[in-house]
N, C-alpha and C positions, 0 to 999 in steps of 0.2 A: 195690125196697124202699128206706127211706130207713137210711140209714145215718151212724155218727159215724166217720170216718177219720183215722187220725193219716198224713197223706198222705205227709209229707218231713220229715225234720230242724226241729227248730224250735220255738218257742213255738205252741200252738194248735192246733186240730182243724177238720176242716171237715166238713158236712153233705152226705153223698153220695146219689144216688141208684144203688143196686148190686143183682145180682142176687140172688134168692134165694139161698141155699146149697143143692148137691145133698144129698142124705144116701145114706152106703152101707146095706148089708142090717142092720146094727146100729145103725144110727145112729136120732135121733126130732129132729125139724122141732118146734120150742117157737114159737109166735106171743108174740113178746114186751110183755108188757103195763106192767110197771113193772121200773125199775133203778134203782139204787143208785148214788151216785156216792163211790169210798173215794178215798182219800191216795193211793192207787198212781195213779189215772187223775188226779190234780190233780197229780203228779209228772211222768207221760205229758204232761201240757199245758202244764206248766213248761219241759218237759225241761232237765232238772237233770240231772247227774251219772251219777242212779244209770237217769236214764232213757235217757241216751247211749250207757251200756255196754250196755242190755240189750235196749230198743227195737229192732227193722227198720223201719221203713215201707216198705210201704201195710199197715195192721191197722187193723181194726176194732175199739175201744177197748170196757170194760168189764165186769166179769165178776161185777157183782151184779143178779140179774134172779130172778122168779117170770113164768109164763107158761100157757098153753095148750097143749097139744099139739095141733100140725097135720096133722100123717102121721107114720108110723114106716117103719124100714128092713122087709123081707119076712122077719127072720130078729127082728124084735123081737118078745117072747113076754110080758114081764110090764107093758108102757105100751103103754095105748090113745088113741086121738085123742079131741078132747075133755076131756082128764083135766088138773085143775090142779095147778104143776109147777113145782118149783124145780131147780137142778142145781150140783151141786160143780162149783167151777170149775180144778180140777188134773185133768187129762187125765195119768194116769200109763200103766206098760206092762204093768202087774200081772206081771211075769215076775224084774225085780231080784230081789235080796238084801232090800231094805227094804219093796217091796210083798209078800213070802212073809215077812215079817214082822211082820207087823203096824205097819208104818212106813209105807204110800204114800205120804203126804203128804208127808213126805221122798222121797220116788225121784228120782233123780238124771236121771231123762230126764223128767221131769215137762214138760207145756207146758199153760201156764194161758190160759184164754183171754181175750181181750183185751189180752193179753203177748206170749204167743208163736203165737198162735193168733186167727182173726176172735173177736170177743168178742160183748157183749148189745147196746152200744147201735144195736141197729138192731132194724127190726119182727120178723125173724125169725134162728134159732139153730141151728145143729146141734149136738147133741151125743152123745156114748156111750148107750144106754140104760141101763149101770151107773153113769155118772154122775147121771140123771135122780132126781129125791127126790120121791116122788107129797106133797103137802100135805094137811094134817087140814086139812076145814073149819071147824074154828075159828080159824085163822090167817088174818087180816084178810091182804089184798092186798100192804098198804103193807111191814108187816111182814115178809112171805114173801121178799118184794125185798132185802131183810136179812138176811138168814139167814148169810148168807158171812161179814160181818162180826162177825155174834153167835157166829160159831162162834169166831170167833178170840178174842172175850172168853169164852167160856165155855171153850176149850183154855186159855188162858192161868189163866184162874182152877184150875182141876180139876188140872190139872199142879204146880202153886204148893202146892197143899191148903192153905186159907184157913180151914178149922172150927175154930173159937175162938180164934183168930190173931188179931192185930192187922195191920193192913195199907194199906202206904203204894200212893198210885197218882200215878202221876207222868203229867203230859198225861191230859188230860179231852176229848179229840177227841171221835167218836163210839164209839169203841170202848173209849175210856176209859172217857168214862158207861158206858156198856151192863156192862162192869165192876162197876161197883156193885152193881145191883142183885143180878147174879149170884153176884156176892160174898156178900153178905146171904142170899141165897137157899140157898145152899152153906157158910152157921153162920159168915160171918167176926164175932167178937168187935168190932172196930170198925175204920173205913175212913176215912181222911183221903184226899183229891182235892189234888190239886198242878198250877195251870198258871198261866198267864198272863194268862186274858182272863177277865175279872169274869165274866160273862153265863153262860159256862162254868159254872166255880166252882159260882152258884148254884144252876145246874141239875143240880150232883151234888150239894148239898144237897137237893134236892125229890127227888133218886133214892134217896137213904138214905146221903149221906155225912154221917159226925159231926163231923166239921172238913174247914172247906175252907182254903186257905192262896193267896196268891199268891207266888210263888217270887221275886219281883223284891225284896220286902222282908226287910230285915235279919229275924234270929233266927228263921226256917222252922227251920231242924235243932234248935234248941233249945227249941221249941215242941213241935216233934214228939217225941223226947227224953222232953220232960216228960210229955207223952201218953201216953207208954209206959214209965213206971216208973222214967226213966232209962236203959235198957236199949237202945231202937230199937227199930224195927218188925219184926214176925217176918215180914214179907214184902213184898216190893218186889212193884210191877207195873208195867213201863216200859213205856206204850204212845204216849212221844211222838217218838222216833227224833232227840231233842235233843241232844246231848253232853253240853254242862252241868245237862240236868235231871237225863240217867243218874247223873252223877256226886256231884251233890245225890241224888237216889235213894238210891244205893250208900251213901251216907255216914248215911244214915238208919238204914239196918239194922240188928239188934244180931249181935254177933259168935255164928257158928253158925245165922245165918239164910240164907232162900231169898229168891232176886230170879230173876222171869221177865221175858224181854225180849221184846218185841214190834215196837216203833217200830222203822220203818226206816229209818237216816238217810243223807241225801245224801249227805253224805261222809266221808273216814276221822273217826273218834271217839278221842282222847285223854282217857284215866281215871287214874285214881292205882288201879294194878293191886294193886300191896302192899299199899298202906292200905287199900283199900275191899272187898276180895276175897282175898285172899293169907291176908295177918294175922288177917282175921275170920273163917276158914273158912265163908265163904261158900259155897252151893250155888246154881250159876247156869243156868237153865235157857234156852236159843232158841226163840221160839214161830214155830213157820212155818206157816202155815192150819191144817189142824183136822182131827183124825184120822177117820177112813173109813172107817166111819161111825159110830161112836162117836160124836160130837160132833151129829154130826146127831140122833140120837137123844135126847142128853141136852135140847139147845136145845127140840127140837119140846115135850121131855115141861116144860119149864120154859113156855114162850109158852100151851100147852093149860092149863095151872095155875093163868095167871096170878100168877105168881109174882114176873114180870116186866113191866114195863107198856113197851113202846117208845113209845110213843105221842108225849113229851114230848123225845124223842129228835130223831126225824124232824121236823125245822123248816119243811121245804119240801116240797111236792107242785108240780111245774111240767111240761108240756110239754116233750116233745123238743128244739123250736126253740129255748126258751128256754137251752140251752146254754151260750153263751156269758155269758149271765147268771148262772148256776149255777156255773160256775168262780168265776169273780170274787167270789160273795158267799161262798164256801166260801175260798177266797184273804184276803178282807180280816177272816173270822171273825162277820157276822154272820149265817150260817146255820150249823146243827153236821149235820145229815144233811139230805142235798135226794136225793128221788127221783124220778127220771123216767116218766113217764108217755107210755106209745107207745102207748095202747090206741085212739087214733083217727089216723086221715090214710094208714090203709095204701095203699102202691101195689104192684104188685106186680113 
């Protein structure tokens, strides 16, 4: 099957030809049809920093995909072949302290795949059959391929509690967007978008943001500010892993408010601890993927609704090969979400 490998140390990925994966008695064989390309695997192709420490190679990259089932393990009881198929991508031990708590997605022996584990971008998948998420068919293709991501804007949002809030969002990536609407959809009172690249911006205006700002120009906090009463924003949503957006963020806040974090960034981050969190009695929340399955639940019942349109989201539909294309324009920021398409050229 053809495969994306992050082969050896280094900038870049290469297109392998690799075997199938076996599956054990619980495991289910997913024929992989569309993925997703996040910040993590544009991090993985960098390798950057944070992908030095955590990377091995040989892995097979990726861990946003909707699919097919091909076969299941002989002890799999609730997925059948044929059935279309999304899948959490945190492979946890369900036996810790934080999976019998209703924590998994924190569990400390967690291995996500595409990270620490083969991932999606190849034709086919193994995975847990309690990972496996059967899809309502009303969820277009493109979308399902998403789901990983929305979950993290919808944890992040649901965590924060945004109903009648006023609410800053710092980085407009794709998960930022995606933020938005969810935001609006969960009673946020009003949502100002914060980044860098115009194009962005205005496409969290066309999502439902009510001010958009670029952060390179003088008086944002005092804009912002004035948007809120004088007071700040009753909610941070950091989903650009910046330093200085956090720290413009933070500084937006009004004292006694929440900021949830999400961006992960490359390297150590310097903040003004006291001034921006200490002093304000700030409540600060860590968003790490998306609770299990909680979060799945809420997203499906949000996309079924319509409540949320991805559509304007997703800039790209491309071919597997096209690859190396797909980093780059995801790198230089003129695409915001590109999804892979592996639905033809199987080999086996």
């Amino acid at each position: 099957m053809r495969a994306l490998v992050k082969e050896r140390p280094g900038p870049g990925m290469s297109l392998r030809e690799v075997p199938v994966p076996a599956i054990g008695p619980t495991d289910v064989l997913i024929r992989v049809r569309r993925a997703g390309i996040c910040g993590t695997d544009l991090h993985i192709w960098e390798w950057d920093k944070w992908a030095q420490s955590r990377i091995v190679p040989p892995v097979i990259v990726g861990h946003e995909f909707m699919g097919t089932v091909a076969a299941v393990g002989n002890a799999v009881r609730g997925i059948e072949a044929g059935e279309r198929v999304s899948a959490e991508g945190h492979v946890v031990d369900g036996t810790c302290l934080l999976c019998r708590t209703g924590q998994a997605n924190l569990c400390e022996r967690v291995q996500i795949i595409g990270v620490d584990r083969d991932g999606c971008f190849a034709d086919y998948i193994a995975m847990p059959e309690e990972n496996v998420w059967r899809l309502d068919a009303a969820v277009p293709d493109d979308w399902a391929a998403v789901f990983d991501p929305l979950g993290n804007a919808v944890h992040t949002v649901m965590t924060a509690d945004v109903s009648i809030k006023s609410v800053v969002i710092t980085g407009v990536g794709s998960i930022g967007l995606m933020a938005i609407p969810v935001a609006r959809a969960a009673g946020a009172a009003k949502v100002i978008a914060i980044d860098i690249n115009p194009h962005k911006l205005e496409l969290a205006r066309t999502l439902g943001a009510d001010e958009v700002f670029d952060s390179r120009l003088a008086g944002v906090r005092d804009r912002v500010l004035a948007l809120t009463n004088g007071d700040g924003a009753d909610v941070l949503l950091e989903m650009s892993g910046n330093g200085a957006a956090l720290d413009l963020g933070l500084s937006m806040v009004r004292n006694g408010g929440r900021a949830a974090l999400l961006g992960l960034p490359s390297d150590t981050v310097n903040i003004k601890l006291a001034e921006h969190i200490i002093f304000k009695g700030l409540t600060v929340f860590g968003i790490f993927g998306r609770k299990m399955f909680e979060t799945w639940y809420q997203m499906q019942a949000l996309v079924k609704s319509r409540r949320i349109d991805l559509a304007p989201i997703i800039t790209h539909v491309l071919p597997l090969e096209r690859f190396e294309e797909s980093f780059a324009m995801l790198k230089d920021g003129s695409a915001v979400k590109i999804v892979l398409d592996l639905s033809g050229g199987i080999t086996a």
